[in-house]
Structure formats: structure tokens, C-alpha cells
C-alpha positions as CSV (number, residue, x, y, z in Angstrom):
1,X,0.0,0.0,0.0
2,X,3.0,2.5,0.6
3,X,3.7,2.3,-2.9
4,X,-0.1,4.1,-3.9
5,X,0.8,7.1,-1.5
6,X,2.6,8.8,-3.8
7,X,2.1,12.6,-3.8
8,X,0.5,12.1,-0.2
9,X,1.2,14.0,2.9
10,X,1.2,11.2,5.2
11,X,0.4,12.7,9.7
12,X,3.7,12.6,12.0
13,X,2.3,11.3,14.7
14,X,5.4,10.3,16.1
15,X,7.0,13.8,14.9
16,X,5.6,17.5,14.3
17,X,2.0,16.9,14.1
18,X,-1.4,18.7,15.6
19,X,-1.1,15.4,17.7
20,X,1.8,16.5,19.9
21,X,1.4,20.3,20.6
22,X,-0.3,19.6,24.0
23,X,1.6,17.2,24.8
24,X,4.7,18.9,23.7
25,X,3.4,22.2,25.5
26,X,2.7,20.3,28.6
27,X,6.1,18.9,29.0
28,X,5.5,15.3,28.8
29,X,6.6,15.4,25.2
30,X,10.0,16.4,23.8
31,X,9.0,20.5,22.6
32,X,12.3,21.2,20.3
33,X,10.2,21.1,17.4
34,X,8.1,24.0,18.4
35,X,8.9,27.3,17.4
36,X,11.2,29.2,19.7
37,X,9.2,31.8,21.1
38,X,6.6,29.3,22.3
39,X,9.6,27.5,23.4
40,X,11.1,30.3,25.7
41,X,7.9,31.8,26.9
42,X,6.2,31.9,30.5
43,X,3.1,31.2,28.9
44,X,1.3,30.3,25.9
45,X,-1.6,31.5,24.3
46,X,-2.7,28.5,21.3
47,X,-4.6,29.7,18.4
48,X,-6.3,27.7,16.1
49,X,-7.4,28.8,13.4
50,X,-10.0,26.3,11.7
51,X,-9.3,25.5,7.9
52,X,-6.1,27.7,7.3
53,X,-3.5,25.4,5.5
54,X,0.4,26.2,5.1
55,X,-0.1,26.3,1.0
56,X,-3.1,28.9,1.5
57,X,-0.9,31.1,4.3
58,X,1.8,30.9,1.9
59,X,-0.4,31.7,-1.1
60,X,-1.7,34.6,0.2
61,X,1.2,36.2,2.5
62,X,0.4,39.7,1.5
63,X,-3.2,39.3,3.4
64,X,-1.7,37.9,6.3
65,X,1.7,39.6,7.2
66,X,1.1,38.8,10.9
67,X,1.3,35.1,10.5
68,X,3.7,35.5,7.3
69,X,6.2,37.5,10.0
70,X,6.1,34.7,12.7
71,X,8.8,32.0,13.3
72,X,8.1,28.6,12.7
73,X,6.7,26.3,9.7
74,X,4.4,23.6,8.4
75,X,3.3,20.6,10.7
76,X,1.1,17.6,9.6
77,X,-2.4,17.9,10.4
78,X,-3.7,13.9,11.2
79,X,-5.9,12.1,9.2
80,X,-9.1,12.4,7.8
81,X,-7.9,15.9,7.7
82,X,-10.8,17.5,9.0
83,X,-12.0,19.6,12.1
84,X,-13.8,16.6,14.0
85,X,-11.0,14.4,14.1
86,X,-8.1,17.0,14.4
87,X,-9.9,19.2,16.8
88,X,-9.6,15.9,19.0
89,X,-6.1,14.9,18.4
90,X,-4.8,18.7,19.6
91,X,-7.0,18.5,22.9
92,X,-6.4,14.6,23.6
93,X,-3.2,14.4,22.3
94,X,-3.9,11.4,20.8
95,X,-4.4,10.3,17.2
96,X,-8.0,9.5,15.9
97,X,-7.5,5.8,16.4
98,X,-6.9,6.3,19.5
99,X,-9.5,8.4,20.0
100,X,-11.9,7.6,17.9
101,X,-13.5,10.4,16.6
102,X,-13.1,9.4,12.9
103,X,-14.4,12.0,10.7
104,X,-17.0,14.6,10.5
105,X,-19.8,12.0,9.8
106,X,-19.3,8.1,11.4
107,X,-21.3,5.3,11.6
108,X,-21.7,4.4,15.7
109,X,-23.8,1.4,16.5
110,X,-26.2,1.0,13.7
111,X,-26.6,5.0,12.8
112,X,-24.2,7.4,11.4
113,X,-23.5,10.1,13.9
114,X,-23.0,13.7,12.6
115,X,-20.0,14.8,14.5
116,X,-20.3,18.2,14.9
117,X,-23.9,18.6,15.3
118,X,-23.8,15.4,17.3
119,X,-27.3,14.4,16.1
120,X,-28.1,10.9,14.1
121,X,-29.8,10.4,10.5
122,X,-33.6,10.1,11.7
123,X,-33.7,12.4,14.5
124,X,-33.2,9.3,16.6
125,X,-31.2,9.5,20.2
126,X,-27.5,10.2,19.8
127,X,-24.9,8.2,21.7
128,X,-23.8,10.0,24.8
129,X,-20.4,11.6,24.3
130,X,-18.8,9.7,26.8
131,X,-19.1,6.6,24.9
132,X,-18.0,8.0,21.7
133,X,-14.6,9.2,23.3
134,X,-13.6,8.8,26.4
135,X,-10.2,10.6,26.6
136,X,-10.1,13.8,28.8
137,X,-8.9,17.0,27.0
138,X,-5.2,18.6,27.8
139,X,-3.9,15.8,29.7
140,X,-6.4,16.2,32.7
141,X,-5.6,20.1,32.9
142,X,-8.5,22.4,33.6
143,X,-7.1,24.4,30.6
144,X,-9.3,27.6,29.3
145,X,-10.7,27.2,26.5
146,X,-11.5,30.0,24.7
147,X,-14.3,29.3,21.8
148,X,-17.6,30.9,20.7
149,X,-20.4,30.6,23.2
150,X,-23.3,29.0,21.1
151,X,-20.9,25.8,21.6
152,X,-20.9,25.0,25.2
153,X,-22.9,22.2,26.1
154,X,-22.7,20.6,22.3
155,X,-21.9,17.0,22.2
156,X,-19.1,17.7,20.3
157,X,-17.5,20.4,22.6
158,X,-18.1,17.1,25.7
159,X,-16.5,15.0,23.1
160,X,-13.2,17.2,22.3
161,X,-13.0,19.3,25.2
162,X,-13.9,17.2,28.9
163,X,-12.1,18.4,31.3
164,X,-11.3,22.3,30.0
165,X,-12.7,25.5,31.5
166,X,-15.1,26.7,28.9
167,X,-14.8,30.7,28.1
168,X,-17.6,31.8,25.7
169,X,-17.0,34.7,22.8
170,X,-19.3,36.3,21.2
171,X,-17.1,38.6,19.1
172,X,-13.4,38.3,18.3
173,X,-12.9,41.2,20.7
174,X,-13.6,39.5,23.3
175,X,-11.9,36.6,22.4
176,X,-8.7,38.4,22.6
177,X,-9.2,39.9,26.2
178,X,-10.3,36.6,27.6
179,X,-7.2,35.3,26.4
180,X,-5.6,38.3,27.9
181,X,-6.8,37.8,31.2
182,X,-6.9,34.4,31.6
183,X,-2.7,34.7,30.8
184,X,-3.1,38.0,33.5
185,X,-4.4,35.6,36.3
186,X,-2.0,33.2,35.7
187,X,-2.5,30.6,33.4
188,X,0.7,28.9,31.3
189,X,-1.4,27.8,28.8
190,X,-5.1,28.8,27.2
191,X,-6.6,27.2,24.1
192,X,-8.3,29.2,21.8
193,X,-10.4,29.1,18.7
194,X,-12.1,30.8,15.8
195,X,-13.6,28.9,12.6
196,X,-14.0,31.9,10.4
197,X,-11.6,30.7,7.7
198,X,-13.3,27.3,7.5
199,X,-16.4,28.9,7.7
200,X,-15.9,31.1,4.3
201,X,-14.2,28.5,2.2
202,X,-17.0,26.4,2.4
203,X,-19.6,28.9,1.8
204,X,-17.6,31.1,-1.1
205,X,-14.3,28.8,-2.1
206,X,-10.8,29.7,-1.7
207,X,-11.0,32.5,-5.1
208,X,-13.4,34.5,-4.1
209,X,-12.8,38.0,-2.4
210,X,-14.8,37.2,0.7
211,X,-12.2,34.5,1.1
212,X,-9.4,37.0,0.9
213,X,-11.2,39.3,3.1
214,X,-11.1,36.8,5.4
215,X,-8.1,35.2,5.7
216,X,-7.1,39.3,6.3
217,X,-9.9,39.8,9.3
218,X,-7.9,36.3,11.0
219,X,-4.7,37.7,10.4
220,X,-6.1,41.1,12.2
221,X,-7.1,38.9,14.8
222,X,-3.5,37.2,15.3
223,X,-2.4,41.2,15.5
224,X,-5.4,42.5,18.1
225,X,-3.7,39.0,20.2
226,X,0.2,40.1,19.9
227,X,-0.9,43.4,21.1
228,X,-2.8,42.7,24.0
229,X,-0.1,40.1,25.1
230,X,2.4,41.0,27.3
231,X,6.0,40.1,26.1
232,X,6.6,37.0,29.1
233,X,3.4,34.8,27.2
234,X,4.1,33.1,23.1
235,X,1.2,33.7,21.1
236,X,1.5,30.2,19.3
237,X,-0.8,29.8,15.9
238,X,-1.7,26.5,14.0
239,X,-4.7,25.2,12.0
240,X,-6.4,21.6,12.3
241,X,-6.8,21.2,8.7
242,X,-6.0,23.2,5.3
243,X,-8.9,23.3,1.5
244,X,-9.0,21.8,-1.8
245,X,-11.1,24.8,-3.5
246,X,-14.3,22.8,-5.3
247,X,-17.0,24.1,-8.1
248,X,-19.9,22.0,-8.7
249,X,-18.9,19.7,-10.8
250,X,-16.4,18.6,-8.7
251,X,-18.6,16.8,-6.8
252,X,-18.6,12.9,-7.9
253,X,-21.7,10.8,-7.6
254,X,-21.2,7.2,-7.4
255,X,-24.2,5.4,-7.6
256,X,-23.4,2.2,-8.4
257,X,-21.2,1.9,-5.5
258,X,-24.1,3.9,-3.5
259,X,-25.7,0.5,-4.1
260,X,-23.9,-1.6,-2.7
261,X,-23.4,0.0,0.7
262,X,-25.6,0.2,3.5
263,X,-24.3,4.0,4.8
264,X,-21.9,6.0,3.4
265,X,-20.6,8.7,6.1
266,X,-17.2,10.7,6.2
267,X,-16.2,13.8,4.3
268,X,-16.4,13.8,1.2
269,X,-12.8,14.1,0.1
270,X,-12.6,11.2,2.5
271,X,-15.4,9.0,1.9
272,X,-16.6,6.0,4.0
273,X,-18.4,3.3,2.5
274,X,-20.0,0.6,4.8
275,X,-20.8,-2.4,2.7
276,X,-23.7,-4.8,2.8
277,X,-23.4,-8.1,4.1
278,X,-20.8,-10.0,2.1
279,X,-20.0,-7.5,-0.2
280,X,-17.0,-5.7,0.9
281,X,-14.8,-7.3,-1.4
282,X,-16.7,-6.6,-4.4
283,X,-16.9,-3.0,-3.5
284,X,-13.4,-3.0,-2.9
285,X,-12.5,-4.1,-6.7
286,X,-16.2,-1.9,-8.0
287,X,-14.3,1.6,-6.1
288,X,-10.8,0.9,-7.6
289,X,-12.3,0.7,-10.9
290,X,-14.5,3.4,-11.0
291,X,-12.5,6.4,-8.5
292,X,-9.2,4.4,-8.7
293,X,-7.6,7.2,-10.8
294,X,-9.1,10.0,-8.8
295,X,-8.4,9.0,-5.2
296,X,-6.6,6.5,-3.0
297,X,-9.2,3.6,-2.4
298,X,-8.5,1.7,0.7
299,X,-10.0,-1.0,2.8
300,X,-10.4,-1.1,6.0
301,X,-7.5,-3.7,6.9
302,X,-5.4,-1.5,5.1
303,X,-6.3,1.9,6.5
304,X,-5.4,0.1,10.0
305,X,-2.5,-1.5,8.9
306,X,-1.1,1.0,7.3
307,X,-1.3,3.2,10.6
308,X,-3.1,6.2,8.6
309,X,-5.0,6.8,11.5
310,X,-2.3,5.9,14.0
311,X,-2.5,3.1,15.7
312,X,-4.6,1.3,18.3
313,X,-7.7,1.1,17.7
314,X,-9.4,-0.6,20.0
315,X,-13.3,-2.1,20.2
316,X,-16.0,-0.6,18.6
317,X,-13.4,1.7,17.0
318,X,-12.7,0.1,13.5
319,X,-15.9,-0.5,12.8
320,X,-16.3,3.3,12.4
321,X,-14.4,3.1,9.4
322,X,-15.9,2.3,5.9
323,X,-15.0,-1.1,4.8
324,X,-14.1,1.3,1.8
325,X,-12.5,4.7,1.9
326,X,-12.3,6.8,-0.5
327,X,-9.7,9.1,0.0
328,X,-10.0,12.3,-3.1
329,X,-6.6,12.5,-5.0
330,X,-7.5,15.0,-7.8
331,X,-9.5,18.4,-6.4
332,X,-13.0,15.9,-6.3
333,X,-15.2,14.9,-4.0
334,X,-18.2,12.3,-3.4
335,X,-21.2,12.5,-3.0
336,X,-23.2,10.9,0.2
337,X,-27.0,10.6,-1.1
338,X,-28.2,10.7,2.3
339,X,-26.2,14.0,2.8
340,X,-27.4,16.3,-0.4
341,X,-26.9,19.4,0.6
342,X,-23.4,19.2,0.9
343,X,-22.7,19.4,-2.5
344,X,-23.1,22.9,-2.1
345,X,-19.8,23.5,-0.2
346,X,-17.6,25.2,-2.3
347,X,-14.3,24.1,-0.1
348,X,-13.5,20.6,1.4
349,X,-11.0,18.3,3.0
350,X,-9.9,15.2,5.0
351,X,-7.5,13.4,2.5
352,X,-3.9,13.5,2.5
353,X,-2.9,16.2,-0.6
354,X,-0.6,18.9,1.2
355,X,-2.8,21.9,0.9
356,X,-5.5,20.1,3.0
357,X,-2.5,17.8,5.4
358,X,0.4,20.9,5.9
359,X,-1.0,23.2,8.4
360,X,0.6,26.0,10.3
361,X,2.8,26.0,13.0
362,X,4.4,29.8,13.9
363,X,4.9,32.0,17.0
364,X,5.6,35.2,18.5
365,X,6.2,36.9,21.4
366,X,3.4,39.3,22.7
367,X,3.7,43.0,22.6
368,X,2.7,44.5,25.2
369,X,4.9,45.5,28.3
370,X,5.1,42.9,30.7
């Protein structure tokens, strides 16, 4: 299987990845690899900012000289490259096998399990969080966490985040002077987040001037956080996933395949298929055929053997995965028929191209007087 990743980013689980930062932050976890001013500081303030790859910062430098100024460089998000999994493996530490939050959409029991609006197809009861992942965020820290307010109390944010301090914003004003004063009382290390970038890609693409507009507004916000700062604390910036920009007809139905599944869930750059009863091999051979020269089509022995995920998955975890994956090589994606509407997105991600895998990794000291 090594062989078909060529032009892959495969996650450094074991090296600079999303994976370690808490760890490495924390001190149980060797920290050379982060940037020096996160290194030398008192405290750190960690930013991440949802859906800004290292190919996009890089790309566009000129509306983000804040980031572009920073020290530091691309890391490996994990994979599926998207926020549900990676938004995990920074808080837990952990890589998505190990934690087992798989993707944005996973089937759990019998019924696929929207991720991030933690709700199941049907309207029927969704699985308490605790059972879904049971890994406590930051290493068992009370860390703040610093994220918009509509999200406390989601299944998702008792998922990711047990264990934190929840701090609400409703504006980005605010998010910077709750960082600010939860480094003033203290704290060595507060976790924030903003999903504006994420948000706009999907909605507009990465060409359109909304998109430019807004990569500029987060890089504003990276300069309203060095400001407020004070030069002791290491404003430390990543991302949990980077975009593949996608037009309509980018988006791949596969119907035939469809038909011999019994749920399809995932993203859909990084597509699960679950197959019917004795049928996995046939859909196996049926996907290489009809994607094969589009995307990297996996099963689900070799997903796990391969260690794409990371390793150790244990109990009802592997079963999350499609007996198929189909994971977009060309800028594609594939259609879920149960999932319509998201053939609408105009971004998307979770395979293992570098402008969706490299994300971020840069710091800077704060600027205000100590």
C-alpha cells in the first residue's frame, strides 16, 4: 500500500503533528520542534485557526503579514484531515485511532453520527459523548478554552473538550481579552479558537474576495492577540486542517457503489463506505475501478495496517471506518445521497494532498509591556 501514496502528505504522529502540541506544551513530550518563542515563553496563548492550510498562508502572505512575520513552519495535520478528528487529536493528544473520533460523519452502533452537530440520521437518540470518546482533554488540565459561546454544552465540545474551562465569545474582541486575562491571572497555557476561515471556504471557495477578506480579518485577529499580550506569554498559531477549493462539478456521484453500501458517512474528500453483508470485497474491486484514478481507495484492513489513522484502535473503533475509503486525489469529492446538501460546499478536505495535510505552526512573542 505504501507504494499508492505517492504525492501524499502522510500525519507525523510520532514527529511535528497537531497530535503533539499539547503534549509537547505540557512537558510530557519532547518541545524542540516547536517554534522558539513558544519555546522560551512563560506562557502560551494557542490559536487555532479552523481551515487555514500552510499552501493557503503561503499563497496569500500579503493578506496575512502577521502570521507571514512569525517563526516557525508547516506541521502535519492527522488524518481524515478534517475539524472533528483533528480538533480531537490537539486536545487529547492522541491520534483518531486512539480516539476515535473518525471524521465529520461516522457510523456508531447502527446509525451514522453527525460529529459536529452530534445528532443521528432520523432524528433518533445520539450516543452520549462519553461513549464515543472517552479521553479527557489537555492531559487532565482544567485548561481555558476559549471558543464561541453557542458551543458550550454541544456533544461535540463534551467529546473534544472534557475536562477544560469553557470561556464563551461572542465577538473576536472578546476573544482576545479573555485570552488576555486568563494569561493575566496566571494561566501557562489557554486554548483558543475561531472557525471563520473554515467557515468562508466552504460557503464562497478559496478564489473568491470574501475569502481574501477573510483570511485578512484572522490575520487582524493574530495582531489584536500580539498586542494585547504582554512580552513574558508566546502567542503560538496552527490550524487543524488546510482546502481543496471545489466548483460543482467537482462533486462525484457514485451510484453504483451507492448501491452496494448500506451508509456512506465521512467527508467527502474522505469518503466512508460501509458495505452490505458479504459484499466488501466486491466493492473494494467496483471503487478501484470506477474512483481508482481520482483517489486512493483503501479498505479497512489497510487503512489500519497502514497506521493512517495511528495506531490502536481498540473495540467498537474500527468498525467506524468504511470497509471502503475513499480518500479524493484529484481536487473531487463524493457525493453521500443521504447528505445532499453538501454538494453545495464550495471548499473541502480530509485526504492527504498537502494543501489540506500541511497546516501552520508559527509564534511570536506578545507586545505589550510585561
Amino acid at each position: 500500500m505504501t507504494s499508492s501514496l505517492v504525492g501524499a502528505v502522510r500525519p507525523a504522529l510520532d514527529g511535528a503533528s497537531i497530535a503533539g502540541l499539547v503534549p509537547a506544551l505540557l512537558g510530557v513530550r519532547d518541545a524542540a520542534w516547536l517554534p522558539e518563542p513558544a519555546r522560551e515563553a512563560e506562557a502560551v496563548v494557542l490559536l487555532v485557526l479552523d481551515g487555514l492550510g500552510w499552501n493557503a498562508l503561503g499563497d496569500h502572505a500579503d493578506e496575512m503579514p502577521e502570521l507571514a512575520a512569525m517563526a516557525g513552519g508547516p506541521i502535519t495535520t492527522v488524518l481524515p484531515a478534517t475539524t472533528a478528528s483533528a480538533l480531537t487529536s490537539i486536545t487529547t493528544g492522541l491520534a483518531p485511532a486512539q480516539h476515535g473520533i473518525l471524521g465529520y460523519r461516522m457510523l456508531v452502533g447502527q446509525e451514522v453520527l453527525n460529529v459536529l452537530r452530534w445528532s443521528v440520521q432520523g432524528g433518533g437518540r445520539a450516543p452520549d459523548p462519553f461513549d464515543v470518546q472517552r479521553h479527557t482533554a489537555f492531559l487532565g488540565r482544567a485548561v481555558p478554552v476559549v471558543t464561541k459561546v453557542e458551543f458550550r454544552g454541544s456533544g461535540f465540545t463534551q467529546a473534544h473538550l472534557r475536562g477544560g474551562r469553557f470561556v464563551g465569545w461572542h465577538t473576536t474582541a472578546a476573544l482576545v481579552e479573555h485570552c488576555l486575562v486568563e494569561i493575566e491571572a496566571g494561566e501557562r497555557l489557554v486554548y483558543a479558537y475561531y472557525p471563520g476561515v473554515d467557515s468562508v471556504a466552504h460557503e464562497f471557495g478559496l478564489h473568491a474576495r470574501v475569502f481574501r477578506r477573510e483570511l485578512a480579518a484572522a490575520d487582524a485577529l493574530v495582531a489584536a492577540l500580539l498586542d494585547a499580550l504582554p512580552a513574558r506569554a508566546a502567542l503560538l498559531v496552527t490550524a487543524d486542517h488546510g482546502q481543496v477549493h471545489l466548483e460543482r462539478e467537482s462533486w462525484i456521484a457514485v451510484p453504483e457503489l451507492a448501491a452496494m453500501t448500506t451508509a456512506m458517512a465521512g467527508d467527502g474528500r474522505f469518503r466512508y463506505l460501509y458495505a452490505r453483508k458479504g459484499a466488501a470485497r466486491e466493492l473494494l474491486a467496483a471503487a478501484r475501478e470506477q474512483v481508482g484514478p481520482q483517489a486512493w481507495v483503501w479498505s479497512r484492513a489497510e487503512v489500519l495496517d497502514e497506521g493512517l489513522l495511528g495506531t490502536g484502535a481498540t473495540g467498537s473503533v474500527p468498525g467506524r471506518i468504511g470497509d471502503v475509503v475513499l480518500a479524493a486525489r484529484d481536487a473531487v469529492a463524493f457525493v453521500d445521497p443521504a447528505l445532499p446538501n453538501e454538494v453545495q460546499l464550495h471548499s473541502g478536505h480530509g485526504s492527504l494532498t498537502p494543501d489540506e495535510m500541511l497546516v501552520p505552526l508559527v509564534a511570536a512573542h506578545g507586545r505589550a509591556p510585561n
